[in-house]
N, C-alpha and C positions, 0 to 999 in steps of 0.2 A: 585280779588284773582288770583293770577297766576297760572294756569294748567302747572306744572312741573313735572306731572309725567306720565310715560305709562305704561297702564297692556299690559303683555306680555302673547303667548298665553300660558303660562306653569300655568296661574293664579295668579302671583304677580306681586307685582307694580317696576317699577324702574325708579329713580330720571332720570330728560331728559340732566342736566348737571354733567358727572362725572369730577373727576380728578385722571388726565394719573401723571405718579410715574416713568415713563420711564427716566433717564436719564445716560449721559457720560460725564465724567466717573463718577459713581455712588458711591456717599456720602451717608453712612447709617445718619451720623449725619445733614446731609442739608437736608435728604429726611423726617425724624423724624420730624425738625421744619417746613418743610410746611406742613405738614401732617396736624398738629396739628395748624396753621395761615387757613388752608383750613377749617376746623372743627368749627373754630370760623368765618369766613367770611358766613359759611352755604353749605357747601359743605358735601352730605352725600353719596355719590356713589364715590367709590375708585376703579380705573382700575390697575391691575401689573400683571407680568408672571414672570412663573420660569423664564426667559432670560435672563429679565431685570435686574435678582440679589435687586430688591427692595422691595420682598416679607419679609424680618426680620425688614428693617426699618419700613414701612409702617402699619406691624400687631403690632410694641412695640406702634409705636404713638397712634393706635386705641386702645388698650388695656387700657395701660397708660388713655386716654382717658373714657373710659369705667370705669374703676375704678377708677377713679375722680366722677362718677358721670354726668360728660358733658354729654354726650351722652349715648343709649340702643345700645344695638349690635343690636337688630330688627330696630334699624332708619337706621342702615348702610346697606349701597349696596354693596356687595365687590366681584368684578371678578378676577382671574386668569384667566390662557391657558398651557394649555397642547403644550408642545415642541414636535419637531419633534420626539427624539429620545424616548420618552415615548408612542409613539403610539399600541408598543405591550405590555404594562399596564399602561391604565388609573387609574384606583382605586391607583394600587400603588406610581403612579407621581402624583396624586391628596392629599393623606394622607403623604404626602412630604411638598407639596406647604401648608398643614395645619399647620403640623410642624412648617414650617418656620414664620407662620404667628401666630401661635399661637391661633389659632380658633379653633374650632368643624366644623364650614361647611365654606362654599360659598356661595352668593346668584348664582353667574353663574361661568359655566367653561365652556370654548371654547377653538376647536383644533383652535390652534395659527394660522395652513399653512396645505393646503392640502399636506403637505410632510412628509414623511417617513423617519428616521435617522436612524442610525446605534445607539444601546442603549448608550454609551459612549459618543455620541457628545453635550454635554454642553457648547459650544458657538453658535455666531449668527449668524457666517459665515461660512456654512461647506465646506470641501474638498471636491474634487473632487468625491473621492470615499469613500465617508458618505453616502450615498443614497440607502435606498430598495426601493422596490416596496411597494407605495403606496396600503395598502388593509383596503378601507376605511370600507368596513362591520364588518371590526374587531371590528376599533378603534372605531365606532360609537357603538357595543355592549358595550365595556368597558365604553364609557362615560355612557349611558344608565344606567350599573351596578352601578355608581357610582352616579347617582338619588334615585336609590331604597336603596342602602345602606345609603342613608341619608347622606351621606357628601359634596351634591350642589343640591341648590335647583331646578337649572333650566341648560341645558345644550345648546351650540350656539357652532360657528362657527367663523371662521374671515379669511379674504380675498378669499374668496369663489367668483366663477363666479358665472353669471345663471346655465352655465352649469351643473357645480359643485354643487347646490342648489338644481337643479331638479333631480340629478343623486342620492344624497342622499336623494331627498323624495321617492324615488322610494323604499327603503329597511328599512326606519329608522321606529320605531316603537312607538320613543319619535319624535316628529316635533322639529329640533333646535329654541327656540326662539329666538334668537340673530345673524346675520352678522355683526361684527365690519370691516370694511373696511376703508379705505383711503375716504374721502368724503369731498367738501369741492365746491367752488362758479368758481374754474378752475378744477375739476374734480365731475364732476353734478352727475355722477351713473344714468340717466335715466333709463336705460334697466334694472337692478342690483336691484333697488327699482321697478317697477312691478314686474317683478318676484316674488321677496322678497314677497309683497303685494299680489302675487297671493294667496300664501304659508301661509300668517298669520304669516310671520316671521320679527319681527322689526328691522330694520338698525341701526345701532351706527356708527355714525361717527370719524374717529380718522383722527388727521394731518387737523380737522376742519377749520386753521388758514393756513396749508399747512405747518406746522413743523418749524416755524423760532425757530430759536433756536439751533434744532438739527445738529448736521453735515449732515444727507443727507437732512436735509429740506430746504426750499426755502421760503424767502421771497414776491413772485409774486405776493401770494392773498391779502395780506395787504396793499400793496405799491401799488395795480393797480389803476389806476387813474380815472375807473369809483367805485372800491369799498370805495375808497376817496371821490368824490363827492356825494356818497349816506348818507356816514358819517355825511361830511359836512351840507348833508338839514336834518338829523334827530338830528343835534348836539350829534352825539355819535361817537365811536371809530370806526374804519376800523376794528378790530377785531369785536365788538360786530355786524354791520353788516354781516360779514361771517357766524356768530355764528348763527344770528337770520336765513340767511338764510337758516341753512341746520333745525333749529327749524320747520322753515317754512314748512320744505317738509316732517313733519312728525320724521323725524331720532332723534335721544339724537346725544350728541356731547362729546366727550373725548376732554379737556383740557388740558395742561401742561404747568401753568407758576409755579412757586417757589416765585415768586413776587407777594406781598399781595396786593399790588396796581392792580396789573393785574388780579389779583384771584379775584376781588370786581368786577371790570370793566368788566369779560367776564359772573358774576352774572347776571349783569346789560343788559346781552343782550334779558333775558327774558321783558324788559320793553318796547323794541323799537319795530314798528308796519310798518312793509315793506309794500309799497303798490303796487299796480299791476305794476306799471313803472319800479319802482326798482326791482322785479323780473324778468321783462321782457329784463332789461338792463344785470342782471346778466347772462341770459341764451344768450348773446350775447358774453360772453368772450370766449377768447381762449383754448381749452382746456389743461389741462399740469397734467398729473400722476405724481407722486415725487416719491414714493415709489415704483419704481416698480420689485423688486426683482429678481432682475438679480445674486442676489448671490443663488439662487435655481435651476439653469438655465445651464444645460451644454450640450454638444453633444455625451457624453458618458453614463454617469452613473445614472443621474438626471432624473426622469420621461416625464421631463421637455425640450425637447433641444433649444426648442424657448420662447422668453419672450410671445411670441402669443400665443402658448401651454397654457403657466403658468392661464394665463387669458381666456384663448378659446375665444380670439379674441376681446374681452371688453379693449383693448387699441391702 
């Protein structure tokens, strides 16, 4: 029997493989049909953010779904994230993202970016001077208010340093169960996961594959020629490989193919059984950030003026 699932410390369960809804440019009607090829391949944990613009496809496909009968809305997982510019009301950027989705609750919501927007900036690349001052005690009241009001069940995080992780255990009165960050077999997160693991807060991996696909993603982790070789002696995919390895370290993993062939194959990664060599060879690669958000980053206005800042030194 497969162990595909982790309780989190908020007290519920969530699936270890989601699928990420993120794409560009963003087709309601292509994101609808994998929704629903993801649903029947076995896929029950669905990732989206306001940002992404795929929160109306993604809640018609589960709905639609749901009133077929396929599936309970209690089998499903389903995250959003709070955008920069929603930081001075969660509750009311949260019964937005419901809206659009067409649900009653969440099982998780996470601030997207430790960053502050100006309330107007609903794209994913702000201006220069889009930027307040970050006041995370606010934002984390408001996610908090929006536990007790019952509209997510469980409240997290995403691309949070250590630093950032302990700064807000320091005041939070809900513990975030979730850091979705960048994670992946050329970006390990060593330091990021204890922490994490200090905290009793579970890592979700995104960009698990290192984002081929996307425009700012990179092919390097699939195509390196030792996560080839590992492929090779366990007769599985280079993908599935990467997969199992971040499995391995404990973390869920966010997915994004649209390809039902691909959608089966990265299922398949709960089957493969890395052994101590292959771990050991993984932790020999290069390391390489992909994501590393240089568009938060300025020497003016940005809380931000170095990509070092951005990370407190975790790259």
């Amino acid at each position: 029997m497969r162990c595909n699932h982790v309780r989190l410390n908020c007290g519920i369960t969530m699936p270890l493989i989601g699928f990420g809804t993120y794409s560009f440019p963003n087709d309601k009607k292509t994101t609808e049909i994998a929704v629903h090829n993801a649903l029947e391949v076995g896929y029950r944990h669905f990732d989206t953010a306001k940002i992404y613009g795929s929160e109306p496809a993604l809640g018609k496909a589960l709905n639609e779904a749901i009133y077929m009968g396929e599936v309970g809305r209690e089998e499903i997982f389903l995250t959003s994230k709070l955008w920069g510019s929603d930081h001075h009301d969660p509750v009311s950027a949260l019964k937005r993202t419901l809206e659009n989705l067409g649900m009653e609750y969440l099982d998780m919501y996470l601030v997207h970016w430790p960053v502050k927007l100006k309330p107007w900036v609903n794209y994913p690349v702000p201006s220069e001077y889009d930027f307040e001052k970050l006041d995370l005690e606010t934002t984390w009241a408001g996610m908090e208010k929006c536990v007790e009001m019952g509209l997510c069940r469980c409240i997290g995080v995403s691309n949070f340093s250590s630093n950032k992780i302990e700064w807000l255990s320091d005041f939070a009165s809900t513990p975030p169960a979730v850091n979705q960050v960048e994670m992946h077999p050329m970006w390990r997160q060593r330091k990021l996961r204890k922490t994490c693991g200090d905290h009793k807060i579970h890592v979700s991996a995104y960009s698990p594959l290192g984002g081929p696909g996307n425009a700012w993603g990179s092919t390097a982790v699939v195509n390196h020629p030792i996560i080839q070789s590992i492929a090779l002696k366990h007769k599985a995919t280079p993908a599935q490989v990467a997969l199992k390895w971040g499995l391995s370290k404990g973390s869920s993993v966010i997915v994004k193919s649209f390809n039902q062939e691909r959608m089966e194959d990265n299922m398949g990664s709960f089957d493969i059984n890395l052994d101590y060599e292959d771990i050991l060879e993984i932790e020999k690669l290069d390391k390489m950030k992909i994501m590393r958000g240089e568009f938060l980053v300025n020497e003016t206005t940005s809380p931000y003026k170095t990509i070092e800042e951005l990370w407190d030194g975790e790259i």
